[in-house]
C-alpha positions as a printed Julia matrix, in Angstrom:
296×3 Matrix{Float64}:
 133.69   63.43  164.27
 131.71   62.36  161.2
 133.23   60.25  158.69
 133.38   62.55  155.06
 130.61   59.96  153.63
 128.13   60.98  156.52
 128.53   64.2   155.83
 127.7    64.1   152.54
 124.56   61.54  153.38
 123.43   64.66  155.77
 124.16   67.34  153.46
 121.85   65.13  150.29
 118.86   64.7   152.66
 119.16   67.87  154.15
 118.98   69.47  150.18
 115.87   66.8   149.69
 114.33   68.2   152.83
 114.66   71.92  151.35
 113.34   70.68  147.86
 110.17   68.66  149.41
 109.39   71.48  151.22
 109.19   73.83  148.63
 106.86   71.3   146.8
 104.46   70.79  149.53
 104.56   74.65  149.63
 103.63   75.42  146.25
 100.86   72.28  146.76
  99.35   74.24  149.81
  99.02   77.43  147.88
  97.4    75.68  145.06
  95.33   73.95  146.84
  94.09   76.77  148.71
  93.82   78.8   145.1
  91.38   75.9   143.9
  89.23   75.95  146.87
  88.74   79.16  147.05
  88.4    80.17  143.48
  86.29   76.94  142.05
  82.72   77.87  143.88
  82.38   81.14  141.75
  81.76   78.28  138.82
  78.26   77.48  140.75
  77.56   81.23  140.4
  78.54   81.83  136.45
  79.63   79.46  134.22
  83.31   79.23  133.18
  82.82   80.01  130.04
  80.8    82.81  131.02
  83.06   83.73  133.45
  86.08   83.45  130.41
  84.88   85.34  128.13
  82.01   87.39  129.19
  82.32   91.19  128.45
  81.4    92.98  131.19
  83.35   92.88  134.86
  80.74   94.36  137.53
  80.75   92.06  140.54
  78.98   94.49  142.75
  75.92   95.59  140.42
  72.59   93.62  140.83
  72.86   91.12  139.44
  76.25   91.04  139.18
  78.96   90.0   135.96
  81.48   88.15  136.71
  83.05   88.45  132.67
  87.24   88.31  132.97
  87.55   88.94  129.04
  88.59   92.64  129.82
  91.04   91.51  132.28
  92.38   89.12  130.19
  92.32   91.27  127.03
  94.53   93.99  129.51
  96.97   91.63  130.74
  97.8    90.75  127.12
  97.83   93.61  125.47
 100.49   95.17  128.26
 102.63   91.82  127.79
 102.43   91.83  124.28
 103.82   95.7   124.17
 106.1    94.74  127.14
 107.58   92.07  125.21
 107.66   94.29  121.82
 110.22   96.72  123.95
 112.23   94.13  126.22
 113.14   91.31  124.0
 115.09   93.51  121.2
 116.39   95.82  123.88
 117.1    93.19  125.97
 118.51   90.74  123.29
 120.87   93.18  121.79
 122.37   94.6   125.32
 123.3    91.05  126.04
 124.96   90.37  122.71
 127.2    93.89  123.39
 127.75   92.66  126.77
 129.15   89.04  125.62
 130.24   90.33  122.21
 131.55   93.82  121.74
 132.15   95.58  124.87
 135.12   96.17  126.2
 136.17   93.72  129.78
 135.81   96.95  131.81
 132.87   98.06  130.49
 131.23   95.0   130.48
 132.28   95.06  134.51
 130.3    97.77  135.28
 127.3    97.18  132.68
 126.33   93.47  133.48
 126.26   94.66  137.68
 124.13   97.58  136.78
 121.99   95.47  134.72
 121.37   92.85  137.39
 120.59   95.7   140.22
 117.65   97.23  138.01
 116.27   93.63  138.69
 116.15   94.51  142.65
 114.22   97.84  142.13
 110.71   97.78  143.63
 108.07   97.59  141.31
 106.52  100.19  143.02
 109.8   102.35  142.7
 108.56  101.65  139.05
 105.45  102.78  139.35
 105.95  105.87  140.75
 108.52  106.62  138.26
 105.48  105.93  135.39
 103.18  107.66  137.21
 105.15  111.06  137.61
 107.34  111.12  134.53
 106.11  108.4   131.78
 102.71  108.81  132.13
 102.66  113.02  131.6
 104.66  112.49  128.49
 102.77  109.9   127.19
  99.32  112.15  127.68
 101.29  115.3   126.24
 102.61  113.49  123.18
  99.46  112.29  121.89
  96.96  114.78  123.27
  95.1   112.67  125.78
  93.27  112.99  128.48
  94.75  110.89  130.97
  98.34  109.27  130.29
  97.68  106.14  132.38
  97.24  104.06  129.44
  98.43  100.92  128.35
 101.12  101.86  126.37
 102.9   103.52  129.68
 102.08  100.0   131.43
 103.81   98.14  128.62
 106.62  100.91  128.56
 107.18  100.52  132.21
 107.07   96.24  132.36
 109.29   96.2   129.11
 112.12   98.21  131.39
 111.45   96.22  134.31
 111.63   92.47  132.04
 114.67   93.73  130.16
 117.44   92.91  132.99
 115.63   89.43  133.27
 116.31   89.28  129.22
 119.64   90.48  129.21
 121.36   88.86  132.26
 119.98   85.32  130.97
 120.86   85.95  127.3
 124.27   87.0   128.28
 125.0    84.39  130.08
 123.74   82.21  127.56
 125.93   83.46  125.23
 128.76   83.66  127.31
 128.55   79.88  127.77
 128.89   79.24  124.09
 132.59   78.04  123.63
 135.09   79.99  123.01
 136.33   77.71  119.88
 133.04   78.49  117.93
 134.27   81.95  117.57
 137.76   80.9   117.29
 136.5    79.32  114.65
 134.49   81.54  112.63
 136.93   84.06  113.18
 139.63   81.53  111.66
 137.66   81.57  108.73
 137.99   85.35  107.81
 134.57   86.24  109.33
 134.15   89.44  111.58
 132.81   90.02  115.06
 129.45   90.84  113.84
 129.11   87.94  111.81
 130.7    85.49  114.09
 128.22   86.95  117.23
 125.31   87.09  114.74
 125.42   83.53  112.32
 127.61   81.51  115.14
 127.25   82.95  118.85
 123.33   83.79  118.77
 122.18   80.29  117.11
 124.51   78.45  119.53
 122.52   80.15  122.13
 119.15   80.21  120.94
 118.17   78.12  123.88
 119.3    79.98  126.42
 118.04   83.45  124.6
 114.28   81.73  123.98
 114.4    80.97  127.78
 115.43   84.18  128.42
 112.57   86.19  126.08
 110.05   84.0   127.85
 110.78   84.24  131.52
 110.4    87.77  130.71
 107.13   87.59  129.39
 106.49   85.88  132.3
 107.89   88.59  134.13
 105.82   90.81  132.45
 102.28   89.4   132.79
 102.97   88.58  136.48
 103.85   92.05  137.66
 101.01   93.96  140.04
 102.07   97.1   141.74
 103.46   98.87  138.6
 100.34   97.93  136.17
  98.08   98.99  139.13
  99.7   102.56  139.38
 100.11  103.11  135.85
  97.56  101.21  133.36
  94.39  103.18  133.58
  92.2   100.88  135.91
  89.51  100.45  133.28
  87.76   97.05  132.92
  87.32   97.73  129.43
  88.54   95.66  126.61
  91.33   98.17  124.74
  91.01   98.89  121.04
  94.62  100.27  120.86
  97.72  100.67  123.5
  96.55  104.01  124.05
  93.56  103.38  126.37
  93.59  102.54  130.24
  93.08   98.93  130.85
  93.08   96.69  134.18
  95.24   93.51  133.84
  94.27   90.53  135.64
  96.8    91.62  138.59
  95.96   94.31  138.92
  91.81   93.87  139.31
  93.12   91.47  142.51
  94.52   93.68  144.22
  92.31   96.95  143.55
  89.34   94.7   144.52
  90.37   92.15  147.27
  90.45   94.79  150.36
  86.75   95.82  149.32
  85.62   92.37  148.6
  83.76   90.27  151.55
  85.52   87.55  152.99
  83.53   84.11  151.15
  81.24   85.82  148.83
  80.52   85.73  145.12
  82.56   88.46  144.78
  85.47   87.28  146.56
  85.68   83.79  145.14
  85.82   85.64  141.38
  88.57   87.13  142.55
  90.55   83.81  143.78
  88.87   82.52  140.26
  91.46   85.39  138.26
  94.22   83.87  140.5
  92.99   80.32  139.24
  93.45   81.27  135.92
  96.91   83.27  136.23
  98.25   80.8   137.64
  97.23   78.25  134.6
  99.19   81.04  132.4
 102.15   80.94  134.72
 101.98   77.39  134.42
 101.48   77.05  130.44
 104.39   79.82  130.1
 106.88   77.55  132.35
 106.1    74.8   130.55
 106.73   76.33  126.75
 110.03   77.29  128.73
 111.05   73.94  129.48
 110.06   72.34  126.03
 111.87   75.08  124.26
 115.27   74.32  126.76
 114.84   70.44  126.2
 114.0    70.58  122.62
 117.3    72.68  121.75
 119.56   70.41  123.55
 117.88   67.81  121.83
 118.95   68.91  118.5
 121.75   70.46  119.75
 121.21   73.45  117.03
 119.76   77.1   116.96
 117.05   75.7   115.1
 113.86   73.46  116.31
């Protein structure tokens, strides 16, 4: 038999095996994102290819300009985000401050399945019922819009909002309400001047991963946003996000041309977003704990 302190030595290196392997993982798939995505750059420039206007990559000459994409894939965060960090913020405060045990037993589950539902399941469900309304309600000709995209990622970024928040919140201790409640203050005020800043880290964290959430999301945007490479003048005309454009376009797109290497290009740059959005994560955690306040 092995001694206890074995044990543990196996268990640790078998964890640091799991952990390396992840990173040489996610250093494979970058690599391979790089090399297949940086030759489009002898084709267009990157600025060119940043911020041109026009998205065409089979015309002759073709244009290789992402600023539609990119215009899409933020105007269908930025309305996703709109809807799923108030929504999302305020469930989890009634979940950690007013509901009821029982309630909150059956809520917080419920919450956290909505997270396992397909996008697709999503889709569909934009595609049948959102996206009619949407067209009837403001008289348009075709509901797939951004607004129903944004409408259909804010839903599916909430439970990421609200199950972080919560348990945020729920981690603040119990004496800080004690506390304030001591002090003649009520629930409200005690969940909204004591709870919430004590958790503002964990709630920031929360809002962003969802963003994140948002912006990453494929299968929904592509069944529901319009499809148009076209950069939107308000939420109610179809767009293609960045996401979306890969996977409409990568089945028709030869294997090593101009074409295809654009489209490893968009992952190039998504995955810079990803990247920048992780990081603002991280600073935001650290920086809280730092100061050990609801306030930066």
């Amino acid at each position: 038999m092995f001694s206890r302190k074995t044990r543990e030595i196996c268990i640790e290196k078998l964890f640091l095996l799991f952990a390396s392997t992840s990173i040489v993982i996610l250093l494979l798939i970058a690599a391979f994102l790089f090399k297949e995505g940086l030759p489009i750059i002898e084709v267009v420039s990157p600025l060119r290819f940043l911020f041109g206007k026009s998205w065409y990559p089979t015309y002759e000459p073709p244009e290789f300009g992402i600023l539609p994409l990119i215009t899409g894939s933020l105007v269908v965060t930025l309305g996703a985000v709109l809807i799923a960090i108030p929504l999302g913020v305020a469930t989890a405060i009634y979940l950690s401050e007013v509901a009821h045990p029982r309630v909150r037993e059956v809520l917080k589950p419920a919450v956290e399945l909505l997270a396992g539902v397909p996008s697709v399941v999503y889709g569909f469900f934009g595609l049948v019922i959102v996206a009619p309304w949407i067209q009837d309600l403001f008289e348009l000709p075709t509901g797939l819009t951004a607004l129903t995209a944004s409408i259909m990622l804010g839903i599916m970024a909430s439970p990421t909002v609200i199950s972080i928040s919560e348990d945020a919140l729920s981690s603040v201790p119990l004496s800080y309400r004690e506390a304030s409640l001591a002090l003649g203050t009520t629930r409200w005020h005690t969940a909204i001047r004591v709870t919430v800043p004590a958790a503002l880290s964990g709630i920031c964290t929360a809002c962003i991963l969802g963003m994140a959430r948002a912006i990453e999301e494929t299968m929904t945007v592509l069944m529901v946003a319009g499809g148009a490479a076209v950069i939107p003048r308000t939420f109610l005309q179809p767009v293609r996000p960045m996401t979306a454009n890969i996977i409409a376009e990568m089945g028709e797109a030869v294997h090593g041309s101009d074409h295809y290497h654009a489209l490893f290009a968009i992952g190039v740059v998504l995955f810079f977003v990803t990247l920048a959005i992780n990081l603002v994560a991280d600073f935001i955690s650290h920086r809280f704990k730092e100061t050990g306040s609801g306030t930066l």
